[in-house]
ZADO-1210 file (C-alpha; in nm, 4 decimals, padded with zeros to 6 digits):
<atoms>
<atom x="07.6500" y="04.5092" z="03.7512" code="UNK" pos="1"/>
<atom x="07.9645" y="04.2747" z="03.6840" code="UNK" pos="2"/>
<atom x="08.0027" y="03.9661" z="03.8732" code="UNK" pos="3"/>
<atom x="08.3442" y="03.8142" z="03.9641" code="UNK" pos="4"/>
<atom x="08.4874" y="03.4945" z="04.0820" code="UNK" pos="5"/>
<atom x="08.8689" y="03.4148" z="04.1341" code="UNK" pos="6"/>
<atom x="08.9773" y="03.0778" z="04.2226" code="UNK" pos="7"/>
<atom x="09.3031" y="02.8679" z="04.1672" code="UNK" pos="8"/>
<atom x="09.2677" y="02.6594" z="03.8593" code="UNK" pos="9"/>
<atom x="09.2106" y="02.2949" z="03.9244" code="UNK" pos="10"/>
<atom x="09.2741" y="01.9836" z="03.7153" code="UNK" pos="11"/>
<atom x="08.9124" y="01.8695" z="03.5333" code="UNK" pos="12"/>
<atom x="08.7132" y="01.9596" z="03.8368" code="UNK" pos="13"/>
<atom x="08.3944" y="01.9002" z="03.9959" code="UNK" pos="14"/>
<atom x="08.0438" y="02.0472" z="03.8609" code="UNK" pos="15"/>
<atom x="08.0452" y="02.2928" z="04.1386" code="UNK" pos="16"/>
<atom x="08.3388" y="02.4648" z="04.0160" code="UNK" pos="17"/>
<atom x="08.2105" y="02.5085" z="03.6879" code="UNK" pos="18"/>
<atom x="07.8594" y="02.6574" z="03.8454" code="UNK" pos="19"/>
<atom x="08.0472" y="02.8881" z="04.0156" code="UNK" pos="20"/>
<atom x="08.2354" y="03.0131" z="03.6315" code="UNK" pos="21"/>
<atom x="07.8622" y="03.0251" z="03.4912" code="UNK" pos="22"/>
<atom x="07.7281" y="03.2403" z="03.8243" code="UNK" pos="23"/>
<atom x="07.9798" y="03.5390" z="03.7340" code="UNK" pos="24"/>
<atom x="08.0304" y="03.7613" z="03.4198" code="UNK" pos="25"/>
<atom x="08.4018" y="03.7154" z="03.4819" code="UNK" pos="26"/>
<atom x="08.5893" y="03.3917" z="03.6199" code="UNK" pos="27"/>
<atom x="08.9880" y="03.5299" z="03.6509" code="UNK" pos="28"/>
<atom x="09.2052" y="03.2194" z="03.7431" code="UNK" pos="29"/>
<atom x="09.4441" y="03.2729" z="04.0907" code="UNK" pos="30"/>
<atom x="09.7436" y="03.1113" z="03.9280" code="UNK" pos="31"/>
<atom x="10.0419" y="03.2983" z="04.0796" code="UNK" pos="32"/>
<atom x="09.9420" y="03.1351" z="04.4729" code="UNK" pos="33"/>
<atom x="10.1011" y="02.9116" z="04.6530" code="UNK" pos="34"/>
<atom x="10.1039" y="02.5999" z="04.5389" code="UNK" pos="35"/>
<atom x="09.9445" y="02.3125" z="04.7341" code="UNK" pos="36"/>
<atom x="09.9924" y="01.9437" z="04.8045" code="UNK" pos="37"/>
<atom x="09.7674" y="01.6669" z="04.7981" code="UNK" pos="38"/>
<atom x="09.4999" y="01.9478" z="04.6523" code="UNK" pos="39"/>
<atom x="09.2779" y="01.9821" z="04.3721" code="UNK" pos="40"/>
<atom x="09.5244" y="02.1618" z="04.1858" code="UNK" pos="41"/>
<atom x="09.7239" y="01.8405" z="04.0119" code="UNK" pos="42"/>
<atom x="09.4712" y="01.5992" z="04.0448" code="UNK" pos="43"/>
<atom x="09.0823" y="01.4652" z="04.0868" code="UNK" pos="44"/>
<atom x="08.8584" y="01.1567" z="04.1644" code="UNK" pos="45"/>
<atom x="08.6654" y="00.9744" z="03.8865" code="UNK" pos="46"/>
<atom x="08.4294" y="00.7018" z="03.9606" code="UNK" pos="47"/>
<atom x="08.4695" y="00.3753" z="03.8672" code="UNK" pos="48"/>
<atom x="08.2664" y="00.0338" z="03.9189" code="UNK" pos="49"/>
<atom x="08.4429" y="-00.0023" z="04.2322" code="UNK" pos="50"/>
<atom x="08.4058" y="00.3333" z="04.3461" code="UNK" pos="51"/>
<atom x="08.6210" y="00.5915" z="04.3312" code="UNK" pos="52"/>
<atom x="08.9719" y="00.6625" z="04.2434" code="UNK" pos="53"/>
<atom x="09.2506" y="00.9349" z="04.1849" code="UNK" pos="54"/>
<atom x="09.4144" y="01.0645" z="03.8403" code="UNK" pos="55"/>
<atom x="09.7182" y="01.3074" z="03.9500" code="UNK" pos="56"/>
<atom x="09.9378" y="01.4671" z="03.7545" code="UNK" pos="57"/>
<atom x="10.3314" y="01.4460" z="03.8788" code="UNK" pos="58"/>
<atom x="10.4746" y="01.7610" z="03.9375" code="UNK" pos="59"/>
<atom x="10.7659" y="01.9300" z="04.1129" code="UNK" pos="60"/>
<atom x="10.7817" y="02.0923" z="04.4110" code="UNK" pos="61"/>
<atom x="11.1188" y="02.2574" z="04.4665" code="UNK" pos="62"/>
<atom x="11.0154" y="02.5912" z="04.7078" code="UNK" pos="63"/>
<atom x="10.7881" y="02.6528" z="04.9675" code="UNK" pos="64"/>
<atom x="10.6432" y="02.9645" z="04.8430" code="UNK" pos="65"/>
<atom x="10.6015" y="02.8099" z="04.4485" code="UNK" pos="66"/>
<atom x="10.2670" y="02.9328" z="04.2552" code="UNK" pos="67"/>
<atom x="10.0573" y="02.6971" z="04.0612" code="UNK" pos="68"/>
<atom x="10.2283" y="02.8863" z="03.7293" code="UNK" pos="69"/>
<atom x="10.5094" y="02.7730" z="03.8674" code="UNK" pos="70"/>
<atom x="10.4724" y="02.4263" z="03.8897" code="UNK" pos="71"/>
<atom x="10.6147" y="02.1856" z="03.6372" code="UNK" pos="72"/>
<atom x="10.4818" y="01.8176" z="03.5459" code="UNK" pos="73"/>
<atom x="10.8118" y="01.5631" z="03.6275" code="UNK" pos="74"/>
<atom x="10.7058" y="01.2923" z="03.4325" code="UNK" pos="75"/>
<atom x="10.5295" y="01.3476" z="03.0889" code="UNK" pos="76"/>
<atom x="10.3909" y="00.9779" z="03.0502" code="UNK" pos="77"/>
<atom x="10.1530" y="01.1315" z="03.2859" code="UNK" pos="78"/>
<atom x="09.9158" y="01.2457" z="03.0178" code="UNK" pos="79"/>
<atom x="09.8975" y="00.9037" z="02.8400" code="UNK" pos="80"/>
<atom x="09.8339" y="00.7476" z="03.1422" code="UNK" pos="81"/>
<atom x="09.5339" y="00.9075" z="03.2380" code="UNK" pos="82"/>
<atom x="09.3465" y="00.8933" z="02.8724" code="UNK" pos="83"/>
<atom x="09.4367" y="00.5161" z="02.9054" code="UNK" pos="84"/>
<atom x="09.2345" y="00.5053" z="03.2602" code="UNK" pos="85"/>
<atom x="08.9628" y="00.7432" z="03.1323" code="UNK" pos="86"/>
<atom x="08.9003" y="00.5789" z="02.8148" code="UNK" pos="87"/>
<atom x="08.9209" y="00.2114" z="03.0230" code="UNK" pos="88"/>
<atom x="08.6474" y="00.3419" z="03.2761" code="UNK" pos="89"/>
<atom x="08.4589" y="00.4706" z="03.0881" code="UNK" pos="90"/>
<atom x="08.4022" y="00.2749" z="02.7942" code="UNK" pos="91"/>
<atom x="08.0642" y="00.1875" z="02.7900" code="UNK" pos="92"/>
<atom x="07.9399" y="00.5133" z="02.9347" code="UNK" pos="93"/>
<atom x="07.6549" y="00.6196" z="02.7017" code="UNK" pos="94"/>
<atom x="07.7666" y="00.9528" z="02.5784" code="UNK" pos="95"/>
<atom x="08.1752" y="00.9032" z="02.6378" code="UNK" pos="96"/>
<atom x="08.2177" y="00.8707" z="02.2491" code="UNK" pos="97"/>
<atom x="08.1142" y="01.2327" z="02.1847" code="UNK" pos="98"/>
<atom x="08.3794" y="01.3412" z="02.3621" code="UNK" pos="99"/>
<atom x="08.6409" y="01.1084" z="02.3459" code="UNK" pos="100"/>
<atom x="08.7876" y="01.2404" z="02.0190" code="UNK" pos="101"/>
<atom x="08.8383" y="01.6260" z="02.1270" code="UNK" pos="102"/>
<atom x="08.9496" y="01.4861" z="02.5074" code="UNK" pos="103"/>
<atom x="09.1986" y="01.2491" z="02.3363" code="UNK" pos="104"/>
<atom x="09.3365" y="01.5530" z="02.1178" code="UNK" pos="105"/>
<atom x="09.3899" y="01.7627" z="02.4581" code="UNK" pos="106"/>
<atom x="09.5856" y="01.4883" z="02.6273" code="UNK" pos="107"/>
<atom x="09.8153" y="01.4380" z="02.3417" code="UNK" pos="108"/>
<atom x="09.9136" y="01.7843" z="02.3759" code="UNK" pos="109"/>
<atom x="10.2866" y="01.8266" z="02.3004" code="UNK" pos="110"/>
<atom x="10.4034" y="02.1177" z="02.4968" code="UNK" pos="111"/>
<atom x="10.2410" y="01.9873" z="02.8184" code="UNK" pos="112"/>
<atom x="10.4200" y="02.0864" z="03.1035" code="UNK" pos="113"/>
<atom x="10.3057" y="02.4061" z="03.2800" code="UNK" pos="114"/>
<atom x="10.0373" y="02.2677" z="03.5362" code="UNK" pos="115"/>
<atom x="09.8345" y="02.6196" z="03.5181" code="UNK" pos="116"/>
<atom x="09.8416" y="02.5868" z="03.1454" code="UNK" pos="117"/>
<atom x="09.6791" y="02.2173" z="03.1720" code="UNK" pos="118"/>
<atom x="09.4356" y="02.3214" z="03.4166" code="UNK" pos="119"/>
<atom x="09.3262" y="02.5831" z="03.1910" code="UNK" pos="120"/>
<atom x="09.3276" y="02.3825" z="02.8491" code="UNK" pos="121"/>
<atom x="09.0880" y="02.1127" z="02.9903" code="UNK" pos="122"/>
<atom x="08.8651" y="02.4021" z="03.1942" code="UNK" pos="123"/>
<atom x="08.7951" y="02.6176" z="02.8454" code="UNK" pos="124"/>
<atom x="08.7271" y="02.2861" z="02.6712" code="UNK" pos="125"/>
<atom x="08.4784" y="02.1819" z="02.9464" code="UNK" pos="126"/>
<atom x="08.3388" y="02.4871" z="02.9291" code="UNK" pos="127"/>
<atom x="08.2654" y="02.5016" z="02.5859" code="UNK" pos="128"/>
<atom x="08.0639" y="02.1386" z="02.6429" code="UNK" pos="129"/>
<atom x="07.8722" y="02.3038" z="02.8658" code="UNK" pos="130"/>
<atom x="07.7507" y="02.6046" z="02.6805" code="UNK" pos="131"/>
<atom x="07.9296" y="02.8495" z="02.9589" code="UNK" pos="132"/>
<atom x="08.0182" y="03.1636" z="02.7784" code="UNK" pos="133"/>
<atom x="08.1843" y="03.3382" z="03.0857" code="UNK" pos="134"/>
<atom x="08.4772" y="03.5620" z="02.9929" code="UNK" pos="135"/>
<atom x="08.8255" y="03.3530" z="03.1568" code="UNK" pos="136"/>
<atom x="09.1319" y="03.6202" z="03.2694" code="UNK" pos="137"/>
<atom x="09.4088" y="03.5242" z="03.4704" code="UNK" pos="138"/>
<atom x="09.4813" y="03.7082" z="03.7529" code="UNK" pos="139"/>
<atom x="09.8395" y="03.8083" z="03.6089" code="UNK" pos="140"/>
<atom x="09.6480" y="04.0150" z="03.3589" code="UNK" pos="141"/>
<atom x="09.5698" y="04.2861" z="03.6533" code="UNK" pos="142"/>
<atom x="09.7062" y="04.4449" z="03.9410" code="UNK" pos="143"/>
<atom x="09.8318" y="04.2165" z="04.2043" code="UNK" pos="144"/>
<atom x="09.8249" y="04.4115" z="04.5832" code="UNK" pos="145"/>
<atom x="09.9432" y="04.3063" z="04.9049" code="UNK" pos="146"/>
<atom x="09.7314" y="04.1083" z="05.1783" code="UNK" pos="147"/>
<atom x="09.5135" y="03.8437" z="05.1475" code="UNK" pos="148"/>
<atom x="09.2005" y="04.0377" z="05.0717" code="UNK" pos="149"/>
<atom x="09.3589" y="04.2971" z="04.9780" code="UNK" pos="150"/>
<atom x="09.4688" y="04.1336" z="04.6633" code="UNK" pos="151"/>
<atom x="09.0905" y="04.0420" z="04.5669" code="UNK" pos="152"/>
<atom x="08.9520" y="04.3598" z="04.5838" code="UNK" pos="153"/>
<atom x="09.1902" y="04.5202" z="04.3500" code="UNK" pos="154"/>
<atom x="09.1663" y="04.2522" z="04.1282" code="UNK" pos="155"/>
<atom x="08.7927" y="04.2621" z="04.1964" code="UNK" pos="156"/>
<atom x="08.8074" y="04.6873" z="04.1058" code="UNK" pos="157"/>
<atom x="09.0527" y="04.5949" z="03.8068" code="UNK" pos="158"/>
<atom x="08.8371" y="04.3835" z="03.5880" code="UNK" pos="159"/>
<atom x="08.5574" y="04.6667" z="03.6577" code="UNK" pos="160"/>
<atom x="08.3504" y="04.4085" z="03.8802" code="UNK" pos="161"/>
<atom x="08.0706" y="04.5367" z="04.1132" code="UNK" pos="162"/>
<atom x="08.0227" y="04.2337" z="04.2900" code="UNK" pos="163"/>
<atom x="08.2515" y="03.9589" z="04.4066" code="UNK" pos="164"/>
<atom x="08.1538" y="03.5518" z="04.4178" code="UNK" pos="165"/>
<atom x="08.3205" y="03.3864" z="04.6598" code="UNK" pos="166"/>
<atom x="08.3124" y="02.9678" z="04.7572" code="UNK" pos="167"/>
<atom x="08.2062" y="02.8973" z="05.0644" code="UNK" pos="168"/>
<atom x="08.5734" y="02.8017" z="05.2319" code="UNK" pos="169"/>
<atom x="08.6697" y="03.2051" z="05.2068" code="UNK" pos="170"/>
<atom x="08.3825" y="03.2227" z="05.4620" code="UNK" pos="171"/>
<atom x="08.7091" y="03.1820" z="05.7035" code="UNK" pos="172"/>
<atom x="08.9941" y="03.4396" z="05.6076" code="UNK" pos="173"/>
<atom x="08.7866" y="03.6720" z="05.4243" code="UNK" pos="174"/>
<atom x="08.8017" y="04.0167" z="05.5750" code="UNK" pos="175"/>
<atom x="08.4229" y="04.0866" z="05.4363" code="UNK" pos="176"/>
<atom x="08.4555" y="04.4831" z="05.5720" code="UNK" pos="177"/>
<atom x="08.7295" y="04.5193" z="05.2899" code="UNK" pos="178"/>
<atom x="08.4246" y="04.4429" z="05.0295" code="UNK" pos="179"/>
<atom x="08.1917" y="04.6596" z="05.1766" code="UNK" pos="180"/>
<atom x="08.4353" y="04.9559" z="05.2409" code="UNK" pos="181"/>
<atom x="08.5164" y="04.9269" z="04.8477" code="UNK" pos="182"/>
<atom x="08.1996" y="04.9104" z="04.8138" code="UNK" pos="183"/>
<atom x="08.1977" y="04.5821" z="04.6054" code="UNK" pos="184"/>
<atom x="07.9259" y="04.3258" z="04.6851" code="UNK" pos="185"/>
<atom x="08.0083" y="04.0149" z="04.8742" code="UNK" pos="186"/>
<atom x="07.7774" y="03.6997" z="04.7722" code="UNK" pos="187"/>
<atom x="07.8986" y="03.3254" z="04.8704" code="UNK" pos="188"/>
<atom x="07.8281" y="03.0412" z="04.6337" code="UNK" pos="189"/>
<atom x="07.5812" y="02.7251" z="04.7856" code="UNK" pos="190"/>
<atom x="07.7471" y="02.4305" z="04.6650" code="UNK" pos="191"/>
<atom x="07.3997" y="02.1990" z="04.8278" code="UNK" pos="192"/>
<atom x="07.1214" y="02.0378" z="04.6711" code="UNK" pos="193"/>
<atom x="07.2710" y="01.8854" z="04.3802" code="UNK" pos="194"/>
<atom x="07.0986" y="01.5849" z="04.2202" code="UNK" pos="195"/>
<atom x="07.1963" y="01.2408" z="04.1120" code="UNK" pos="196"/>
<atom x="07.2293" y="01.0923" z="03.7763" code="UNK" pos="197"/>
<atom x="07.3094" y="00.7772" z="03.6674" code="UNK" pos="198"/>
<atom x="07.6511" y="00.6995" z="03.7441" code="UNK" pos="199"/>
<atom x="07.8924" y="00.3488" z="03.6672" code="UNK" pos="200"/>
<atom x="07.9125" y="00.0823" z="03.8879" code="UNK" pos="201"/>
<atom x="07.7148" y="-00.0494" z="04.1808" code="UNK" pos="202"/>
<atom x="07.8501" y="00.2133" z="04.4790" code="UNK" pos="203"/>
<atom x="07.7237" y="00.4918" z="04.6449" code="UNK" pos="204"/>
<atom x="07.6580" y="00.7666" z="04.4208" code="UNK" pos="205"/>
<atom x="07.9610" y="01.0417" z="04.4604" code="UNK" pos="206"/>
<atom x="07.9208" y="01.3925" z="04.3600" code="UNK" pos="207"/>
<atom x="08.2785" y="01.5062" z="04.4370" code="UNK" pos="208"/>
<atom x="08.4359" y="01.3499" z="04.1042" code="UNK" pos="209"/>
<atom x="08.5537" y="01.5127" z="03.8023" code="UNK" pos="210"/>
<atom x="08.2768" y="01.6624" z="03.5823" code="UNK" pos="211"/>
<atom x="08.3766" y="01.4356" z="03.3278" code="UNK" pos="212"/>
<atom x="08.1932" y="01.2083" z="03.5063" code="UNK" pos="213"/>
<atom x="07.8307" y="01.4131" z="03.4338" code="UNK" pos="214"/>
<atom x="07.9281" y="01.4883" z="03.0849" code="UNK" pos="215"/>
<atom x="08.0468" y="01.0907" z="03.0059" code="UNK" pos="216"/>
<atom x="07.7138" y="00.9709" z="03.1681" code="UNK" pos="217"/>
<atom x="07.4233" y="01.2517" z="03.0750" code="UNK" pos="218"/>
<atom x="07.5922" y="01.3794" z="02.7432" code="UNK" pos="219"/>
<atom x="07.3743" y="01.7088" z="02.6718" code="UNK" pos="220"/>
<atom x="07.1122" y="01.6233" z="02.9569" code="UNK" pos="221"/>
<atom x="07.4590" y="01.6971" z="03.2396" code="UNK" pos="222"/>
<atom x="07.2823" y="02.1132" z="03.2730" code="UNK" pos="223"/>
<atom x="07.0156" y="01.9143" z="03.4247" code="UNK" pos="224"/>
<atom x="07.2180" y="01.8117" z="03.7231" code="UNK" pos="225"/>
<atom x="07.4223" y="02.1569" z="03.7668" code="UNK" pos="226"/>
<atom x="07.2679" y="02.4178" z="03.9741" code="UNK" pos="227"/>
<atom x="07.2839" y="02.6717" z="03.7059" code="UNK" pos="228"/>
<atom x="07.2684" y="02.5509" z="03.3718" code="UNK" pos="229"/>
<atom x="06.9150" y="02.4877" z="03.2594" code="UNK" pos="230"/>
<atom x="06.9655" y="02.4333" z="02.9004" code="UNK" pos="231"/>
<atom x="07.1025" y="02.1524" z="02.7120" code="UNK" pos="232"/>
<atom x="07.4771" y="02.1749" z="02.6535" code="UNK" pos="233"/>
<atom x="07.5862" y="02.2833" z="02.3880" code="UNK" pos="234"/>
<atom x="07.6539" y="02.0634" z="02.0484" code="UNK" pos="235"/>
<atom x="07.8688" y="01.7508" z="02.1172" code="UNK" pos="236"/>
<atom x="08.2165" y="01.7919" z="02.0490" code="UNK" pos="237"/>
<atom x="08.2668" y="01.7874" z="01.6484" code="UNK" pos="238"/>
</atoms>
C-alpha cells in the first residue's frame, strides 16, 4: 500500500498540515493551481501577547487563472521583515534559540522570489524539525489530466499510490466514485482533538497559527501536541 496526499503549498503552516505530510508515504505539492487571495498560500497567523496576527508575503497578481508557481513576491524587504517580527515575538520563547540560526539562514535567502519555491524551502526545513521523513514531489513531476478529480487520480496512479488522503474541505467537490472506479482508496484526514501547549501571552489559546508557534514553545516535546508524531523531534537544528 502507498498513501498519497496533494495539497497546494502554504507559507509555514499550521500543525495539521504537517500531520497530514506524516499520514502519507508521499506528500506531492499542487503548485501549478490557481492562485488564491487572502489564502494560506502567501501568508499565516502567529501568536503574539496580544493575540494573534498576520505575516504575508507581497506578491503579484497579474491574471485570473495564475498558479501558485506562478506567483512572484513584489517587494523583497518582505523576508527581512518577517524574521524581524518572528525573532521580536518570540524572543523569550523557551526553545526559539534552537532554531533561530537555521530559520534566520532561510529568510536571508538570496534568490527569493518564486512563492512555490518559499513555501517549499520553509516546509522541508520544518519537516526535518519534526523528524517527518515523507518523500515531497511536486505535482509537475507527473501527468497532469483534465477535470477536477480527474487530475488527482492520475496523479494519484502516477506516483504508484493505492490510496489517496484527502483534507476534509475536498469533502465538497470531490467526485469520490472517480476513486473507487480507479480503484484507489479514499480516506479523509480529522483535523479534531488537538491539544494545548503552552503558548505566549495571556489570550485564548489558538491552534490555527503557524507551526512555528509549537516548535518555538515545546522545542522537541511539539510531536506531543500533533496527532501523529509520537516521538520526540528530531535533533535541534545544528
Amino acid at each position: 500500500m502507498k498513501k498519497i496526499a496533494i495539497l497546494q503549498s502554504n507559507y509555514i503552516p499550521w500543525k495539521g498540515y504537517f500531520d497530514l505530510i506524516n499520514s502519507v508515504d508521499e506528500f506531492i505539492f499542487y503548485d501549478d493551481m490557481q492562485y488564491t487571495n487572502r489564502d494560506w498560500r502567501n501568508r499565516n497567523k502567529i501568536k503574539t501577547v496580544h493575540g494573534t496576527d498576520w505575516l504575508t508575503i507581497p506578491v503579484r497578481q497579474y491574471k485570473r487563472a495564475q498558479t501558485i508557481s506562478e506567483t512572484e513576491v513584489v517587494d523583497a524587504k518582505w523576508a527581512v521583515k518577517h524574521w524581524r517580527t518572528l525573532a521580536q515575538t518570540y524572543a523569550h520563547a523557551p526553545h526559539f534559540k534552537h532554531y533561530k540560526d537555521e530559520l534566520e539562514a532561510i529568510y536571508q535567502t538570496p534568490d527569493f522570489i518564486n512563492l512555490s519555491q518559499i513555501n517549499s524551502t520553509f516546509i522541508r526545513a520544518i519537516c526535518g524539525w519534526l523528524g517527518i521523513t515523507t518523500k515531497l514531489s511536486r505535482s509537475t513531476d507527473y501527468t497532469l489530466g483534465q477535470g477536477k478529480t480527474e487530475r488527482l487520480v492520475q496523479l494519484v496512479q502516477d506516483a504508484g499510490g493505492t490510496d489517496y488522503l484527502s483534507g476534509p474541505a475536498a469533502h465538497d467537490y470531490l467526485d469520490t466514485a472517480l476513486f473507487e472506479q480507479a480503484g484507489i482508496g479514499l480516506h479523509w484526514m480529522d483535523y479534531n482533538g488537538y491539544a494545548e501547549y503552552r503558548q505566549l501571552g495571556p489570550a485564548k489559546f489558538e491552534h490555527g497559527v503557524t507551526v512555528l508557534d509549537l516548535l518555538f514553545n515545546m522545542g522537541p516535546d511539539a510531536p506531543q501536541y500533533m496527532k501523529t508524531l509520537v516521538q520526540p523531534a528530531t535533533q535541534f537544528p545544528s
